[in-house]
C-alpha atoms as one frame of an Amber mdcrd trajectory, in Angstrom:
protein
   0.000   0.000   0.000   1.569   3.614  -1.097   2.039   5.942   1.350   0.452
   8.448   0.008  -3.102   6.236   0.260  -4.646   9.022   2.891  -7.444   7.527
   5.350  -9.499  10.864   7.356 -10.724   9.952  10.479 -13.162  12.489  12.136
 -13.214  12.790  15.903  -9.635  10.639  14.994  -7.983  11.923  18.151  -9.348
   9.839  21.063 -11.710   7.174  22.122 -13.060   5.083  19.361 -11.360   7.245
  16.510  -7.852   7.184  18.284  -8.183   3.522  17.833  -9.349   3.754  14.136
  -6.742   5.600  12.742  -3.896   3.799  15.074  -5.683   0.656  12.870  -5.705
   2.255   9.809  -2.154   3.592  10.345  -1.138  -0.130  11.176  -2.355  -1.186
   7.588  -0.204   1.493   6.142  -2.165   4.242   5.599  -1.038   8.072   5.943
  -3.713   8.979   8.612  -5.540  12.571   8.681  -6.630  12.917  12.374  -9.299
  15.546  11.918 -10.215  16.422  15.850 -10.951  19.875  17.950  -8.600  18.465
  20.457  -5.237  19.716  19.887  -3.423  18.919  22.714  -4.921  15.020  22.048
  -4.304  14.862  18.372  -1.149  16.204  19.080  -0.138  13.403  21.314  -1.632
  10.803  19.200   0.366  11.896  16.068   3.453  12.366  17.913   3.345   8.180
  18.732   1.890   6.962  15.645   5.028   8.955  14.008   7.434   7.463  16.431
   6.484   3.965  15.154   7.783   5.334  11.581   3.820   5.589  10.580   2.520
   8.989   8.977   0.064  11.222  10.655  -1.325  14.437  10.366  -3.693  16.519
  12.245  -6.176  19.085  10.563  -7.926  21.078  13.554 -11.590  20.446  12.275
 -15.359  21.316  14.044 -16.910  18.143  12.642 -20.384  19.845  13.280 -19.459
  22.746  11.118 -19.666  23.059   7.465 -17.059  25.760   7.053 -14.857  23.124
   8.920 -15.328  20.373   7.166 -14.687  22.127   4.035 -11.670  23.024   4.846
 -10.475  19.701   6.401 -11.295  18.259   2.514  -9.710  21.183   1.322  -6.179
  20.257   2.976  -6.790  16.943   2.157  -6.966  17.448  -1.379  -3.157  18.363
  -1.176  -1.660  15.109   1.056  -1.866  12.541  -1.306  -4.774  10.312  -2.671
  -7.721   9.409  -1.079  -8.472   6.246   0.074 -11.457   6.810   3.039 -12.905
   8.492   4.914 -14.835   7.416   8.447 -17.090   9.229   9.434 -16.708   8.434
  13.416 -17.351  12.127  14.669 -20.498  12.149  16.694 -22.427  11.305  20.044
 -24.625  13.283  22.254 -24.320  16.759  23.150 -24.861  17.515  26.903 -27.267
  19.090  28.292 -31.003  18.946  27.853 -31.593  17.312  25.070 -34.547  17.834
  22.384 -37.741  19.230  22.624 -35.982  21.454  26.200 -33.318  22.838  23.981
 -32.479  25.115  21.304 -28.970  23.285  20.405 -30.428  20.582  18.782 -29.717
  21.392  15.485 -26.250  20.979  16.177 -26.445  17.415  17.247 -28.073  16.719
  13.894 -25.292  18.290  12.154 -22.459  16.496  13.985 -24.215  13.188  13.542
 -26.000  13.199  10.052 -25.761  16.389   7.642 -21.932  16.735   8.306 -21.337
  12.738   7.556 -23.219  13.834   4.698 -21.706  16.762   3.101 -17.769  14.876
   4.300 -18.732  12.039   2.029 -20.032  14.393  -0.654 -17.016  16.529  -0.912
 -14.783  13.556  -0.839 -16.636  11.509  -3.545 -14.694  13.349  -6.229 -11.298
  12.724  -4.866 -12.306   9.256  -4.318 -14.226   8.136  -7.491 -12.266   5.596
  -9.115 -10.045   4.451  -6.587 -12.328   1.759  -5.012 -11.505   3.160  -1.599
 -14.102   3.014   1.150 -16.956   4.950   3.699 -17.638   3.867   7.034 -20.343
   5.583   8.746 -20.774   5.090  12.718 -24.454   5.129  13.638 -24.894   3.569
  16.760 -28.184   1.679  18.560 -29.997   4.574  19.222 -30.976   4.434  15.282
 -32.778   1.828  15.573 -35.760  -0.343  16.724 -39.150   1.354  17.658 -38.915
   2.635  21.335 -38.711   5.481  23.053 -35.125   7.047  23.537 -33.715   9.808
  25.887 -32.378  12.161  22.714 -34.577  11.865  19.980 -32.146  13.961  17.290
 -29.274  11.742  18.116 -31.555   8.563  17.502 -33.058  10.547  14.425 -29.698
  11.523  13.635 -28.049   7.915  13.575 -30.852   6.361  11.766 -30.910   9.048
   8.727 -27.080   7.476   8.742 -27.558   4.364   8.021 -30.357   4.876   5.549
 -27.703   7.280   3.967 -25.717   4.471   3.478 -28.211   2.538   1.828 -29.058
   5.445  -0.522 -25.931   5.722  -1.547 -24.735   2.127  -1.642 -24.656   2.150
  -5.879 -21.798   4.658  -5.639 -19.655   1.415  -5.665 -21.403   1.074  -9.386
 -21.074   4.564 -10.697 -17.472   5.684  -8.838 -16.185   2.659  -7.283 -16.470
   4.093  -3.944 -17.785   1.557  -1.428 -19.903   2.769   1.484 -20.481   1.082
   4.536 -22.293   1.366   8.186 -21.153   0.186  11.200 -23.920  -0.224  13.985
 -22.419  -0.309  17.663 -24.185  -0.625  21.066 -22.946   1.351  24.418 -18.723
   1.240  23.324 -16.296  -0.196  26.465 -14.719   2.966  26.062 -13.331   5.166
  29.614 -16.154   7.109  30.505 -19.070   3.792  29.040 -17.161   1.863  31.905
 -17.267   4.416  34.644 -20.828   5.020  34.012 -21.929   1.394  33.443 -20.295
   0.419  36.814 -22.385   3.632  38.663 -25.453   1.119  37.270 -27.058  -1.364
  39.680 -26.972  -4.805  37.961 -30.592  -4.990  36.954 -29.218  -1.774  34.944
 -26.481  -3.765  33.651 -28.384  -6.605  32.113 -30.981  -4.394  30.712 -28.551
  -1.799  29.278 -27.182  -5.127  26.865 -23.433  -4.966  28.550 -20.684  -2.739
  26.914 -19.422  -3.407  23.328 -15.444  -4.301  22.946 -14.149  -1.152  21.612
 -11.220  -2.751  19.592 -13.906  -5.086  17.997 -15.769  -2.130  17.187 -12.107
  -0.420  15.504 -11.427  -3.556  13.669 -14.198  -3.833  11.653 -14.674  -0.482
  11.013 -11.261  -0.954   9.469 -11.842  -4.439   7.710 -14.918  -2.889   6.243
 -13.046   0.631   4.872  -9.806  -1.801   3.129 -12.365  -4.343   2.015 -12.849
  -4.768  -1.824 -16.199  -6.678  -1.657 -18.114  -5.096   1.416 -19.912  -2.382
  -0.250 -23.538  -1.041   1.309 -23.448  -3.070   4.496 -25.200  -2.322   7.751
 -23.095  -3.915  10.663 -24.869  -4.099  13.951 -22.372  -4.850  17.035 -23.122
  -6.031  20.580 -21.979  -7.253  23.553 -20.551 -11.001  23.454 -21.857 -11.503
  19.896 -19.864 -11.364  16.186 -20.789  -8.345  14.547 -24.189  -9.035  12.077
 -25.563  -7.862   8.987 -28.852  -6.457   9.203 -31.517  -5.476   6.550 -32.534
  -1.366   7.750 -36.223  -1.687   6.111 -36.923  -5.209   8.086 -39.966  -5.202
  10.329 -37.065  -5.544  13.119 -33.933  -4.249  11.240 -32.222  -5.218  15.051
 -32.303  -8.977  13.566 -28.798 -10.497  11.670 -30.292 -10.942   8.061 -30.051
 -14.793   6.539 -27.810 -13.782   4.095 -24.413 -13.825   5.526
């Protein structure tokens, strides 16, 4: 793999990102670590490049078009790219919708940005059979009530993005995928799942292995074949295929 091949990783610089693009770094790639945190991103470059790997960090508001603009703009220059992951995302605190006025933002950070990142990097992409991985989570699926309803509206519009857009691997041989995870095993998942009493515990469906989680968002970017797949991932299981427009799209499909 050339080291020019450039993978962008948004929200690259910790939790599940820092583990994506120390993945996607592994497999060669020249990493773009596009983060707020520059003190993080910083210190994640600074080791990836001390194990002779490339990295590069592009200060970027993933919830901000301007941003994200220029983050493709940069990117443009580096090298070729190979894909993008769309990994940027999560609640906002606070109140969350109908008690606040932010929640426009939340939608932005967790569909319309994914969105327009993909768009603008469709062009730099077409023909190179690189790869999109979108990370929706849980909370975008299934039919019950949830605690933020534009982060649940949010990840769902993600996925069915992905769907939408799944004969882009046809017309530009760029391959888009989703990745589905439950509640990640990352720092602040564990601190808060052991605050829960153990009736909690079992109901909340247990914490999802965060590496598992990193891996096959990385299998499924450097895969040739996986093109408009919906990967659902939960605790103790292997990660599933589902079909979105099922009557429960939470069930593995019969496919795979």
């Amino acid at each position: 793999m050339a080291k020019d091949e450039i993978a962008v990783v948004t929200g690259g610089a910790g939790g599940l990102g820092r583990l994506i693009t120390t993945q996607l770094a592994n497999r060669g790639m020249y990493v773009v670590v596009a983060d707020l945190n520059e003190e993080a991103a910083a210190d994640h470059t600074a080791q990836l490049e001390k194990r002779g790997q490339r990295a590069v960090f592009i200060r970027t508001d993933a919830a901000d078009a301007t941003s994200i603009e220029q983050l493709m703009t940069q990117v443009a220059n580096l090298g070729t790219l190979r894909v993008l992951v769309n990994n940027a995302g999560g609640w906002l605190p606070g109140p969350q919708y109908p008690q606040t006025v932010q929640w426009r933002r939340s939608i932005n950070l967790n569909l319309v940005m994914p969105m327009l990142t993909a768009q603008l990097a469709l062009p730099m992409m077409s023909g190179s059979g690189g790869g999109i991985v979108n990370v929706s989570s849980s909370g975008g699926i299934g039919n019950q009530s949830y605690g933020s309803p534009e982060y649940g509206a949010a990840k769902a519009g993600l996925i069915r993005f992905t769907s939408c857009v799944a004969n882009w691997a046809d017309a530009y041989q760029v391959r888009v995928n989703c990745v589905v995870p439950h509640w990640i095993g990352l720092d602040r998942a564990k601190t808060q799942f052991e605050l829960l009493s153990e009736q909690q515990k079992q109901a909340s469906g247990g914490l999802v292995d965060r590496d598992l989680v990193a891996t096959t968002v990385t299998d499924l970017a450097l895969d040739d074949e996986s093109n408009g797949r919906v990967l659902v991932i939960r605790a103790g299981r292997t990660p599933y295929d589902i079909d979105p427009s099922a009557i429960d799209p939470q069930q593995p499909t019969t496919s795979r």
